[in-house]
Backbone as JSON Lines, residues from 0, in Angstrom:
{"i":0,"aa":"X","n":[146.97,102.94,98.73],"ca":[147.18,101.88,99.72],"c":[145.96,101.81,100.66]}
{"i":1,"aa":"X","n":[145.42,100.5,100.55],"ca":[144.17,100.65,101.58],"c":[144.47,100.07,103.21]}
{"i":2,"aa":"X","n":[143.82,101.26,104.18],"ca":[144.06,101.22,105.8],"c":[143.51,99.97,105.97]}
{"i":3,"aa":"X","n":[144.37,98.61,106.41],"ca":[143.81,97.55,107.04],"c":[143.28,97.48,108.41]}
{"i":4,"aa":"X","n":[143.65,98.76,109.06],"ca":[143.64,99.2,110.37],"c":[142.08,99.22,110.55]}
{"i":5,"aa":"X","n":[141.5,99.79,109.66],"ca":[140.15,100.06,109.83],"c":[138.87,99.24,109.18]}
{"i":6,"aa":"X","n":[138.09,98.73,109.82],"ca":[137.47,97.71,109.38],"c":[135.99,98.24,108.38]}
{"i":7,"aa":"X","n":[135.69,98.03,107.48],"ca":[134.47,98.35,106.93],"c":[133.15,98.04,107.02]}
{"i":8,"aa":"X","n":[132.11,98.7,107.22],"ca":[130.73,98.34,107.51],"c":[130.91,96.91,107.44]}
{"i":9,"aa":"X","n":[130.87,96.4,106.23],"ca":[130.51,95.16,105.4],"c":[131.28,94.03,106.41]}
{"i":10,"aa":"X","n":[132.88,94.24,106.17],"ca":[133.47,93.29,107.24],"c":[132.57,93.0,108.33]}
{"i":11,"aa":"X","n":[132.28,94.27,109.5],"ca":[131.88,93.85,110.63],"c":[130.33,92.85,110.27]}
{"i":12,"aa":"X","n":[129.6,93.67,109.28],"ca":[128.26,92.76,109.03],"c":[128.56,91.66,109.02]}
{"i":13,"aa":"X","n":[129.47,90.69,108.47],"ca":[129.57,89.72,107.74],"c":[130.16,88.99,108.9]}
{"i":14,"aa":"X","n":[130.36,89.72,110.47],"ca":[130.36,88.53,111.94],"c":[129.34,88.07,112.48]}
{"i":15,"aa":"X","n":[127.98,89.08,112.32],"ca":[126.95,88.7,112.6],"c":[126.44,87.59,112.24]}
{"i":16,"aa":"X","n":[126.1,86.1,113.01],"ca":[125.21,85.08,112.99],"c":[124.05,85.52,112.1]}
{"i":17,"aa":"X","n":[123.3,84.25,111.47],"ca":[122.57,84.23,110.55],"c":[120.74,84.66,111.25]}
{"i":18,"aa":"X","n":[121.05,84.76,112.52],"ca":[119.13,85.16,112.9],"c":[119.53,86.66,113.22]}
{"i":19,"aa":"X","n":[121.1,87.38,113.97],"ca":[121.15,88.42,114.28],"c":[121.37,89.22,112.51]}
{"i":20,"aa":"X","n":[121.65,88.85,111.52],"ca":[121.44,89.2,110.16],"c":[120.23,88.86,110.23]}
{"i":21,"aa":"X","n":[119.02,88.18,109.89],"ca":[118.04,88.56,109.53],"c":[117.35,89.89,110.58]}
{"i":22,"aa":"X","n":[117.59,89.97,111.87],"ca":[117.63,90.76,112.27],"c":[117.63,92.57,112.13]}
{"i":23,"aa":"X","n":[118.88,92.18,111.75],"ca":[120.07,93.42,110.87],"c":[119.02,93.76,109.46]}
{"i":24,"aa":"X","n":[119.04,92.82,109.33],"ca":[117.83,93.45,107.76],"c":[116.84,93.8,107.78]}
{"i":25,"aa":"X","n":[115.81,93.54,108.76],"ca":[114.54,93.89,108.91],"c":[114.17,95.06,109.72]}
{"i":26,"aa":"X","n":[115.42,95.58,111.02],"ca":[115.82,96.64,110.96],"c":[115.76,97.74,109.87]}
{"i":27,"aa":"X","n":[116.66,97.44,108.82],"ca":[117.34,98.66,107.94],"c":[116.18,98.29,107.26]}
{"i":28,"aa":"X","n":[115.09,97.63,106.59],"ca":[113.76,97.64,106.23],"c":[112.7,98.48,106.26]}
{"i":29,"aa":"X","n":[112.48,98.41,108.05],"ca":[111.77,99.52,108.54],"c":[112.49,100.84,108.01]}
{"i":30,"aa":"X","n":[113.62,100.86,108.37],"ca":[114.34,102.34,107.82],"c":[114.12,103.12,106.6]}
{"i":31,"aa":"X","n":[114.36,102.19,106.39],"ca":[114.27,102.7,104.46],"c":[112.78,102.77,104.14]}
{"i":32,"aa":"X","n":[111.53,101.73,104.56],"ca":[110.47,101.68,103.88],"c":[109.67,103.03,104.98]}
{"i":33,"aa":"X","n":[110.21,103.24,105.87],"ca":[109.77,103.56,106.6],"c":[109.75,105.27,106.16]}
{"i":34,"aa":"X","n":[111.56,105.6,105.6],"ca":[111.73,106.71,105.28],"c":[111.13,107.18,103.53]}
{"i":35,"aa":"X","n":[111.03,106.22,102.67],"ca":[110.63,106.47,101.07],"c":[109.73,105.96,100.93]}
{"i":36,"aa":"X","n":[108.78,104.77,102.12],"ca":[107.61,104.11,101.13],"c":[108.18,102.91,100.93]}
{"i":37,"aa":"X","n":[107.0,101.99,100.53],"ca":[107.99,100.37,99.89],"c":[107.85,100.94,99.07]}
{"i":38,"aa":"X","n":[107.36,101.4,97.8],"ca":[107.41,101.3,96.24],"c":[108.79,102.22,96.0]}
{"i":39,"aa":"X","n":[108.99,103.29,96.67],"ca":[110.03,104.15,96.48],"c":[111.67,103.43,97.1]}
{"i":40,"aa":"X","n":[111.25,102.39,98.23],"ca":[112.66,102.13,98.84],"c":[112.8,101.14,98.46]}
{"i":41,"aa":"X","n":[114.29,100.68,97.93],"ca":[114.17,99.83,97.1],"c":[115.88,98.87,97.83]}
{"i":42,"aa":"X","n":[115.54,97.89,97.39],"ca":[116.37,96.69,98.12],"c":[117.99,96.71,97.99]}
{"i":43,"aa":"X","n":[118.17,97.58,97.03],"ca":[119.35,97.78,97.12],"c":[119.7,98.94,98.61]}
{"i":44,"aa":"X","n":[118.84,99.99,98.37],"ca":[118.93,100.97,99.6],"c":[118.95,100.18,100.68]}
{"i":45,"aa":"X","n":[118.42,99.38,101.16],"ca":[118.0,98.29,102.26],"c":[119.23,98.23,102.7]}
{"i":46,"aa":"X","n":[120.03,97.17,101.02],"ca":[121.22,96.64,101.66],"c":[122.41,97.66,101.89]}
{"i":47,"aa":"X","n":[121.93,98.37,101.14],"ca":[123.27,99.62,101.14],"c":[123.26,100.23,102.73]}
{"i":48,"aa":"X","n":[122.46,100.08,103.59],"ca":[122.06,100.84,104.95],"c":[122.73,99.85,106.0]}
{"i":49,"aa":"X","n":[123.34,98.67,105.65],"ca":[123.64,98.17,106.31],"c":[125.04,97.12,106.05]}
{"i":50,"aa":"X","n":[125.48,97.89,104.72],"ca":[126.79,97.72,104.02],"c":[126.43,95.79,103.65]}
{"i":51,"aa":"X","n":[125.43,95.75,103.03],"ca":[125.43,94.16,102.6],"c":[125.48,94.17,100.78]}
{"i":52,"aa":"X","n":[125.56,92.93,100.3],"ca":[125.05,92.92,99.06],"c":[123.74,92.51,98.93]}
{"i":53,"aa":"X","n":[123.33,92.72,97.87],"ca":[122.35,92.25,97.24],"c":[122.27,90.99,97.33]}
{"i":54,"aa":"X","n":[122.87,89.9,96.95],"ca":[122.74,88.85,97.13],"c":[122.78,88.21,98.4]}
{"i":55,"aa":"X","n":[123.66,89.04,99.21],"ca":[123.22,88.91,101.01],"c":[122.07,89.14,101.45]}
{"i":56,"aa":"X","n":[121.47,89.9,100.67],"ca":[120.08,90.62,101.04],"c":[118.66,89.04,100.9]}
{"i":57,"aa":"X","n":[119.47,89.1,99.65],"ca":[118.1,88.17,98.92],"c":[118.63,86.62,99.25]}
{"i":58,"aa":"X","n":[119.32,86.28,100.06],"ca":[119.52,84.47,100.56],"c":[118.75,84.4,101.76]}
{"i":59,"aa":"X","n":[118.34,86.0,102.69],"ca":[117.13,85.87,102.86],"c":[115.77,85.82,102.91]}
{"i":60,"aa":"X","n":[115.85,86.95,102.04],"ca":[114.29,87.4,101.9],"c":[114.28,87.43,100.55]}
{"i":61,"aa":"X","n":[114.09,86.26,99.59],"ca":[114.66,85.98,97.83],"c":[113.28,87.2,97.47]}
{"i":62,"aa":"X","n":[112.45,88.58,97.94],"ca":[111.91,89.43,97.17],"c":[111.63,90.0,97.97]}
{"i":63,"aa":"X","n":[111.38,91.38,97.6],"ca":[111.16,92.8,98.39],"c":[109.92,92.63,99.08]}
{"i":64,"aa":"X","n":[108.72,91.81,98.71],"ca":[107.71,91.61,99.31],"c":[107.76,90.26,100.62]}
{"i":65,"aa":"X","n":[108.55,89.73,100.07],"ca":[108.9,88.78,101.53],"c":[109.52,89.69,102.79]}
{"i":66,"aa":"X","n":[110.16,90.56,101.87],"ca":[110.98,91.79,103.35],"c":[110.3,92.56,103.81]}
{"i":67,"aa":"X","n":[109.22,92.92,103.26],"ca":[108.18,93.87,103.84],"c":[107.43,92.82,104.68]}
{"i":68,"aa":"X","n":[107.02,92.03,104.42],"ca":[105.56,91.06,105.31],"c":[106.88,90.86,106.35]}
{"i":69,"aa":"X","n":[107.68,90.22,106.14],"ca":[108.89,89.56,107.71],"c":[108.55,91.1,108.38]}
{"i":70,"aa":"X","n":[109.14,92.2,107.83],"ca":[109.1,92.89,108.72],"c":[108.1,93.73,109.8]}
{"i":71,"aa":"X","n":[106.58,93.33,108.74],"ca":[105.02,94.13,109.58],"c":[105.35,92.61,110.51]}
{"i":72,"aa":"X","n":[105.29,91.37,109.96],"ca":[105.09,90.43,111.58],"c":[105.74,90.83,112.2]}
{"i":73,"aa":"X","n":[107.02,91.09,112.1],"ca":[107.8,91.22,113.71],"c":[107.41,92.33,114.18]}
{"i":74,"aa":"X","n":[107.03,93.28,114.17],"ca":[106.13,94.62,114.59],"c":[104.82,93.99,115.47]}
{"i":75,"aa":"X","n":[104.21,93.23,114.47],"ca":[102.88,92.73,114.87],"c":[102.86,92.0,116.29]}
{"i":76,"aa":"X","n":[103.85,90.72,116.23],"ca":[104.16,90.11,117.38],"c":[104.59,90.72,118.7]}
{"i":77,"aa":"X","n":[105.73,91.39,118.55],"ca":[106.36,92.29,119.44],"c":[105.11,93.03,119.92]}
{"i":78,"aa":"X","n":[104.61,93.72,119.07],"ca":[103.43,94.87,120.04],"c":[102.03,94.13,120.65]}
{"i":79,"aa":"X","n":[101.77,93.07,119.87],"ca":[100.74,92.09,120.7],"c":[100.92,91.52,121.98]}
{"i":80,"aa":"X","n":[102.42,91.07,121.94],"ca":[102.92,90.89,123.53],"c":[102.54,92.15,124.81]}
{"i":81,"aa":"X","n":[103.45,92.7,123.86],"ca":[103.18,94.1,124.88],"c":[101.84,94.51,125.03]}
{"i":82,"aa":"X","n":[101.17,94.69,124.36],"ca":[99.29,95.01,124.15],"c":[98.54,94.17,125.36]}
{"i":83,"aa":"X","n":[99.12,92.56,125.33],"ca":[98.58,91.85,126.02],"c":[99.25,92.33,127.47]}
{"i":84,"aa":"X","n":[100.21,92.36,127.82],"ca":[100.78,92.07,128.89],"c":[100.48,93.8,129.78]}
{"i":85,"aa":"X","n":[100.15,94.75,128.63],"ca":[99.96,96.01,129.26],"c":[98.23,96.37,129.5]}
{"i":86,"aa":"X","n":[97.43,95.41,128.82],"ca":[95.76,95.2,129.21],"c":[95.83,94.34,130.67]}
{"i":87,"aa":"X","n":[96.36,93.34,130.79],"ca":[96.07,92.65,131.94],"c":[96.9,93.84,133.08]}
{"i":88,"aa":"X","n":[97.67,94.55,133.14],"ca":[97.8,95.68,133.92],"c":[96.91,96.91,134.19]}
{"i":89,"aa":"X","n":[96.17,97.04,133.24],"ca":[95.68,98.46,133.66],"c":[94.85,98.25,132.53]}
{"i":90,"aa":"X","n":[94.0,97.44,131.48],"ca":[92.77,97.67,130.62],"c":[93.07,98.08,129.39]}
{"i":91,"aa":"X","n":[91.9,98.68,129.09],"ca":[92.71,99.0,127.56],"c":[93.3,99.64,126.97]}
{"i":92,"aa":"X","n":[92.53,101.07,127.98],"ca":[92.91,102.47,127.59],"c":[94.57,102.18,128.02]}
{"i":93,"aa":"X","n":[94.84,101.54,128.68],"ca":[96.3,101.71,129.23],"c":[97.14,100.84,128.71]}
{"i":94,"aa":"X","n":[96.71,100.11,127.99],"ca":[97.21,99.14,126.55],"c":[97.64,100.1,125.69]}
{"i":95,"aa":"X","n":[96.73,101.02,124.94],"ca":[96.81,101.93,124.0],"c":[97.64,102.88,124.39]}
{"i":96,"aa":"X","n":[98.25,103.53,125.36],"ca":[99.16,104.42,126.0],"c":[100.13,103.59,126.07]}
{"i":97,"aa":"X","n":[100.48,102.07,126.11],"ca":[101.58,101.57,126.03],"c":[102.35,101.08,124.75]}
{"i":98,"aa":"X","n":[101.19,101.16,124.06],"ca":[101.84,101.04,122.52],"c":[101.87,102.29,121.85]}
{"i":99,"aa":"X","n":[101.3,103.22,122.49],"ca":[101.67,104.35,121.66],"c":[103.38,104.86,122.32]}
{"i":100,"aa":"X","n":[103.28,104.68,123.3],"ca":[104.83,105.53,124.14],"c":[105.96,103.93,123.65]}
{"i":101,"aa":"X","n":[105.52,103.1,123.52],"ca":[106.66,101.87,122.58],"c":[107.18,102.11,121.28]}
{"i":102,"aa":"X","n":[105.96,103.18,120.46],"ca":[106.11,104.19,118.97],"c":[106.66,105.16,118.94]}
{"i":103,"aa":"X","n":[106.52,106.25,120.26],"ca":[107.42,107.09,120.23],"c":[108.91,106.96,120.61]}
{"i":104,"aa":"X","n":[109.43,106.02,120.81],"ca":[110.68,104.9,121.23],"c":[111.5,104.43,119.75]}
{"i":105,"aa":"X","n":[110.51,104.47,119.18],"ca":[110.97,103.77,117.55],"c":[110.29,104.34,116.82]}
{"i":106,"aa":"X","n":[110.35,105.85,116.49],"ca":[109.92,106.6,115.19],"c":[109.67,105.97,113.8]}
{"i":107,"aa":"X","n":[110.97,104.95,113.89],"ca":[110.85,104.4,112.48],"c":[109.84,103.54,111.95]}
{"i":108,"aa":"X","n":[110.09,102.67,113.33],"ca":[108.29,101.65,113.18],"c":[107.01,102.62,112.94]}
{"i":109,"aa":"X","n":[107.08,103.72,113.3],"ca":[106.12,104.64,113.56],"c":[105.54,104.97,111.82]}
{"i":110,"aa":"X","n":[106.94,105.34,111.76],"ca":[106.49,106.01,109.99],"c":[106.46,104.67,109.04]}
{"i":111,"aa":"X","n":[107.11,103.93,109.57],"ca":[106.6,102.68,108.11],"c":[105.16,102.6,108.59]}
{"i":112,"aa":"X","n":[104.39,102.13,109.46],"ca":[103.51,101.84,109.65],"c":[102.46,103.02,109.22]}
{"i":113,"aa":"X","n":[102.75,103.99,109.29],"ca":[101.48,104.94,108.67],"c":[101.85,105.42,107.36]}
{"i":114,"aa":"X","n":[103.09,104.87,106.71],"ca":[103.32,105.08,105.25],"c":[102.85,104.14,104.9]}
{"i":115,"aa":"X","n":[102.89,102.47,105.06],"ca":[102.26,101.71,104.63],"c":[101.0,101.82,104.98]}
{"i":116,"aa":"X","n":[100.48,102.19,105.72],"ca":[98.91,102.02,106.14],"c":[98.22,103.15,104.58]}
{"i":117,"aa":"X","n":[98.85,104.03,104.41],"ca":[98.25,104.99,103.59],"c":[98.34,103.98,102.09]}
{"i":118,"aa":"X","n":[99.56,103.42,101.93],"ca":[99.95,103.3,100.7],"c":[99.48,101.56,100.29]}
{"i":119,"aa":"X","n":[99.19,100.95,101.07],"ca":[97.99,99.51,101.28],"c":[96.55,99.67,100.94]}
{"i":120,"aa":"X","n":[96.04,101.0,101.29],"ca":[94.51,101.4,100.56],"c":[94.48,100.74,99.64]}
{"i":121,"aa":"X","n":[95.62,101.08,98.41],"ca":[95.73,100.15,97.23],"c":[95.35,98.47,97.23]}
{"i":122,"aa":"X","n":[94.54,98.11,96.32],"ca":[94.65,96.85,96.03],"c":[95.57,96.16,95.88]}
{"i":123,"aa":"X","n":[95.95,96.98,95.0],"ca":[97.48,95.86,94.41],"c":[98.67,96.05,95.47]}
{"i":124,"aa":"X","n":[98.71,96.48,96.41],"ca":[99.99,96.82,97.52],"c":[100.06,95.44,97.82]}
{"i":125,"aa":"X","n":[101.44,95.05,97.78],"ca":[101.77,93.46,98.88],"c":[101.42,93.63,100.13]}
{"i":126,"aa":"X","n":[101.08,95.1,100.37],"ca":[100.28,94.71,102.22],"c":[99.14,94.85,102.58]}
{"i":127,"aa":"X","n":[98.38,94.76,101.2],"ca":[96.52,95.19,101.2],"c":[96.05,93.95,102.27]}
{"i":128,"aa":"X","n":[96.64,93.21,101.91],"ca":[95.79,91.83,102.51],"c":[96.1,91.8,104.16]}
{"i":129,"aa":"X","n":[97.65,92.2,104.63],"ca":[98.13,92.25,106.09],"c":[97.28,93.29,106.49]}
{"i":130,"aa":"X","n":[97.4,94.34,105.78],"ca":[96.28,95.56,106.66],"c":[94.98,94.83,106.8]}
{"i":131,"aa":"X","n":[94.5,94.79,105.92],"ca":[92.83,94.15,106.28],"c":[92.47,93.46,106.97]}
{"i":132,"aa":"X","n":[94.15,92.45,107.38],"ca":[93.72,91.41,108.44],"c":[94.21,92.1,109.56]}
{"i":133,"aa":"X","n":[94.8,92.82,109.49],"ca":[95.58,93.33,110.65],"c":[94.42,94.61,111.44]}
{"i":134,"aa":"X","n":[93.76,95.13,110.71],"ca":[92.52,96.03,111.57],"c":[91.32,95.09,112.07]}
{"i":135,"aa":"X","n":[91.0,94.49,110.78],"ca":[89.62,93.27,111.14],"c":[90.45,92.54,112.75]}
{"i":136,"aa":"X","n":[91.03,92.67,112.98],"ca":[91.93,91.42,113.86],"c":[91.94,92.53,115.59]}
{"i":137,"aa":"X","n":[92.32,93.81,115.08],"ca":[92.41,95.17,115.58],"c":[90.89,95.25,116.62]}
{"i":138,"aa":"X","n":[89.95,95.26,115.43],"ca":[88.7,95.52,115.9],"c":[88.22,94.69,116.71]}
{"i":139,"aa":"X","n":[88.36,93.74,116.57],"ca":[88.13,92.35,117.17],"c":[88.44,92.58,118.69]}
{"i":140,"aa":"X","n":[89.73,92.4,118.62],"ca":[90.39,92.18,120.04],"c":[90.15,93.48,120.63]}
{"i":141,"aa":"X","n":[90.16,94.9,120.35],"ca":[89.57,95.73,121.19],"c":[88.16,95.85,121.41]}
{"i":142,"aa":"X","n":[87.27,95.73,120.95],"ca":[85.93,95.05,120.58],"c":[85.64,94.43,122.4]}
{"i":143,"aa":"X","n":[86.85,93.22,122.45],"ca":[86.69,91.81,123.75],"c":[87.19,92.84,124.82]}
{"i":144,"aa":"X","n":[88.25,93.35,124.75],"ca":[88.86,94.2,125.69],"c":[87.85,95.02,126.22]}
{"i":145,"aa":"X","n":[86.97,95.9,125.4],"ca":[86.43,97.0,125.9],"c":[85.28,96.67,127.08]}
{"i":146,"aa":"X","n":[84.68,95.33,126.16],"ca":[83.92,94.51,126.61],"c":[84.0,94.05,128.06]}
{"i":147,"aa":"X","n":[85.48,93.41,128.51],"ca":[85.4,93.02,129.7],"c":[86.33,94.19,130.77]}
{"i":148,"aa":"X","n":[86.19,95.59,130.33],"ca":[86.59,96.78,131.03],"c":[85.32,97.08,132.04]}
{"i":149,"aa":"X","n":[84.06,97.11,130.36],"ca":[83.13,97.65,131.42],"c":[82.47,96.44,132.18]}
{"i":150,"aa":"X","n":[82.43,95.35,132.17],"ca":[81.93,94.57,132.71],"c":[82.84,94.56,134.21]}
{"i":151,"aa":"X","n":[84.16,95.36,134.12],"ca":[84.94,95.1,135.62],"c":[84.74,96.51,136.15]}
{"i":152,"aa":"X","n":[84.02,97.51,135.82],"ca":[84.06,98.84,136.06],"c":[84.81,99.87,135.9]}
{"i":153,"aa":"X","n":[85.9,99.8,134.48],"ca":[86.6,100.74,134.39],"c":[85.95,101.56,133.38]}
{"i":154,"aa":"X","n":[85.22,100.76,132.86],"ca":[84.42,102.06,131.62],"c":[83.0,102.27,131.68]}
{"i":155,"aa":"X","n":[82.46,103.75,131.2],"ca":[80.83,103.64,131.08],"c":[80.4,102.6,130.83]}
{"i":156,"aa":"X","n":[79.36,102.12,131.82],"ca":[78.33,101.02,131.12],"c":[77.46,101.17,129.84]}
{"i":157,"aa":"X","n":[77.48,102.31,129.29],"ca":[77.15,102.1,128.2],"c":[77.13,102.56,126.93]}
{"i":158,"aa":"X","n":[78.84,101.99,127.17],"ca":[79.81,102.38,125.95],"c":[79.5,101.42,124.96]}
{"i":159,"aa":"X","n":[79.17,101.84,124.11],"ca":[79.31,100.75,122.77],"c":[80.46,100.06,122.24]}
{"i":160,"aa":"X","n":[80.5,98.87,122.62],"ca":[82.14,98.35,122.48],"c":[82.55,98.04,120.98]}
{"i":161,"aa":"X","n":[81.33,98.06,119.83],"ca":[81.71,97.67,118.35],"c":[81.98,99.22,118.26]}
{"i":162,"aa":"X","n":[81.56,99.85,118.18],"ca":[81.68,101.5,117.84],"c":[83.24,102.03,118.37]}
{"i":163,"aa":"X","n":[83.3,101.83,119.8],"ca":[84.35,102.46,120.49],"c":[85.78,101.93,120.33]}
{"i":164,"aa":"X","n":[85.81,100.31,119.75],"ca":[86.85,99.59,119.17],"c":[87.23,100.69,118.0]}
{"i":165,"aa":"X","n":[86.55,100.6,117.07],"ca":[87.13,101.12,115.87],"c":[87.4,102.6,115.87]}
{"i":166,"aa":"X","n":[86.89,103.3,116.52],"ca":[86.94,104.55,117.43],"c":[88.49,105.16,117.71]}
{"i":167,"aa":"X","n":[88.92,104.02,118.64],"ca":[89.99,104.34,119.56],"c":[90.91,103.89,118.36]}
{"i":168,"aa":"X","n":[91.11,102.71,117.11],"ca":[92.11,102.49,116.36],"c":[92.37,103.65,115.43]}
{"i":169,"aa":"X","n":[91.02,104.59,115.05],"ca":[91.2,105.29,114.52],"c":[91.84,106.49,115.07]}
{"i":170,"aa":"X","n":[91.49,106.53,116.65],"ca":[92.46,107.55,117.09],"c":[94.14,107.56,117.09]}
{"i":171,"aa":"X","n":[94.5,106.32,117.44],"ca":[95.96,106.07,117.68],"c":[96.45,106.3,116.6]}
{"i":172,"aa":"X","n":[96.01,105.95,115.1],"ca":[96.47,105.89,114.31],"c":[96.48,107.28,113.29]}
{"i":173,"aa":"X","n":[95.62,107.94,113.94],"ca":[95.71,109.44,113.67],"c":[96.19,110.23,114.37]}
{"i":174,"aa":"X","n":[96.42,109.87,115.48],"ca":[96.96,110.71,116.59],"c":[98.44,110.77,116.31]}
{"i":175,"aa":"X","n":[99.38,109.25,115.78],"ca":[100.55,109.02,115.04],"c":[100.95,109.6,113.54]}
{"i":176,"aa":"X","n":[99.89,109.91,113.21],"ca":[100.48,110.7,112.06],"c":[100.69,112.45,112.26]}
{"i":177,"aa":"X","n":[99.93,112.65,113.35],"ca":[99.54,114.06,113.7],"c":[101.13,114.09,113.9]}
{"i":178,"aa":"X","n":[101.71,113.42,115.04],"ca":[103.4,113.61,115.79],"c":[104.26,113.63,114.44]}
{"i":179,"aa":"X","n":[103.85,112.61,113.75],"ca":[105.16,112.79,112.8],"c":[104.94,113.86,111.53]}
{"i":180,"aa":"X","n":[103.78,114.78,111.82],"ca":[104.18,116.08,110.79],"c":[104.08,117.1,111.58]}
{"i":181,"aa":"X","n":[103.99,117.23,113.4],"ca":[104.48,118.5,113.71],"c":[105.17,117.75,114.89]}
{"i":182,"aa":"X","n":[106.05,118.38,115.03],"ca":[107.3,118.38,116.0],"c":[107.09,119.07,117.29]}
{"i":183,"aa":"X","n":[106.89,118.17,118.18],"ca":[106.62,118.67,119.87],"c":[105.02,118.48,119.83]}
{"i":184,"aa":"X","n":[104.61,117.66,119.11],"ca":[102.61,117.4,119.19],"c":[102.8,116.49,120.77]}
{"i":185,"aa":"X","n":[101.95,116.87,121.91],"ca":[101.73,115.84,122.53],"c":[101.0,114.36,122.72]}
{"i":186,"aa":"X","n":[101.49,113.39,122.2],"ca":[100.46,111.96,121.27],"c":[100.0,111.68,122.89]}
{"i":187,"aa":"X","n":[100.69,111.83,123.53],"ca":[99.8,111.1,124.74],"c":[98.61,111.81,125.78]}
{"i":188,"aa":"X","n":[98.71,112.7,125.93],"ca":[97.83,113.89,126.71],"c":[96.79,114.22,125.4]}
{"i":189,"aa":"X","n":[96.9,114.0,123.94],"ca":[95.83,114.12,122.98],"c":[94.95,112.8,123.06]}
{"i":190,"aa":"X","n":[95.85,112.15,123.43],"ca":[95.12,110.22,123.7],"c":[94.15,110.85,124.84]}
{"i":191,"aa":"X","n":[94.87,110.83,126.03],"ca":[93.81,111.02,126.95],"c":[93.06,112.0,126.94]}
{"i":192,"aa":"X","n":[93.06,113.03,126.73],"ca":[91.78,113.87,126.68],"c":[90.69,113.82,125.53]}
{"i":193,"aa":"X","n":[90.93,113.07,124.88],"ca":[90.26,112.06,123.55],"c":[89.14,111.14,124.52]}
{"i":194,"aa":"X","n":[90.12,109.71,125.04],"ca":[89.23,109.09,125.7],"c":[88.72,109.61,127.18]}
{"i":195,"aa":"X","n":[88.87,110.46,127.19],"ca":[88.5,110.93,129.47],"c":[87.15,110.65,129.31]}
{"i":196,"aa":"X","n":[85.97,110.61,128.25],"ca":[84.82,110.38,128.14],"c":[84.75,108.86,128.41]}
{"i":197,"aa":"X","n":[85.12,108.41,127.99],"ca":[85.23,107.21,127.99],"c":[85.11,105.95,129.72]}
{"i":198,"aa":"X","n":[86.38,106.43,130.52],"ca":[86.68,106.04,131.56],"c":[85.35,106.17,132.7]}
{"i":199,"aa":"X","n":[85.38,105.38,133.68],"ca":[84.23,105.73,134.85],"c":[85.02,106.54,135.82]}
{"i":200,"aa":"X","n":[84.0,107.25,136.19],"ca":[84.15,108.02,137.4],"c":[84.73,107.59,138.82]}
């Protein structure tokens, strides 16, 4: 005899509105790709994480590579806001301390993003092309940032801003993998005593 009393994952999914479901999916996305890899996490796991079907899965995102790209943009957007809105506060260095402590908030974004970053090297990855645009794009805009730091006096005058762009991406993004293979790493006090060269006196 089955308890009608008690409602099942799936039931409750299936109240959720159609943007708080795409939502709901791109969530359990990060989760899964985040925890096996895209090549290893696979769309059924997706939907199984969030008690959907398959065919619930795919009326939105009709392929696993449409679910991966939806889900690096909404990452992308979300942290550009914040990037922007935490440079016009305090520069760049204090941009980069705000997206790193927004990562330690959401582990999961954390590890898809440096599982995919590793596993995009590949040519053939559906996210070779988002990474490439997504650092070239990286370099760029910290590149302008650094640029009009030292021109306001928060950084050595003569910091190299093409050098020190790609510099600092390479730190964050190593500094994030460092946290997620030892437990209790400090990502933010390794940030700053990284850049303290950097800053003016």
């Amino acid at each position: 005899m089955t308890d009608q009393s008690t409602p099942t994952r799936r039931t409750r999914a299936a109240r959720l509105n159609p943007e708080e479901r795409r939502a709901q999916i791109l969530d359990a996305a990060v989760a899964v790709f985040g925890r096996q890899g895209y090549r290893q996490g696979s769309l059924k796991t997706v939907a199984d994480e969030i008690g959907l079907t398959i065919q619930g899965l795919l009326h939105y995102f009709p392929t696993k590579e449409d679910l991966l790209l939806a889900a690096l943009e909404r990452r992308n957007e979300a942290d550009q806001e914040a990037l922007d809105a935490a440079y016009a506060s305090g520069g760049t260095l204090e941009s980069c301390r705000h997206i790193l402590r927004r990562n330690l908030e959401r582990p999961g974004f954390m590890r898809l993003f440096v599982t995919l970053a590793a596993e995009a090297t590949d040519p053939e990855h559906p996210a070779h092309d988002y990474f490439l645009r997504r650092y070239r794009g990286a370099v760029v805009q910290f590149r302008d940032y650094l640029r009009r730091d030292v021109r306001a006096g928060r950084l050595t005058p003569d910091l190299d801003a093409d050098d020190a762009a790609s510099q600092i991406i390479a730190l964050m993004d190593g500094l994030q993998l460092q946290y997620l293979l030892r437990p209790g790493f400090d990502l933010i006090a390794a940030f700053d005593a990284a850049v303290a060269p950097l800053a003016r006196a």
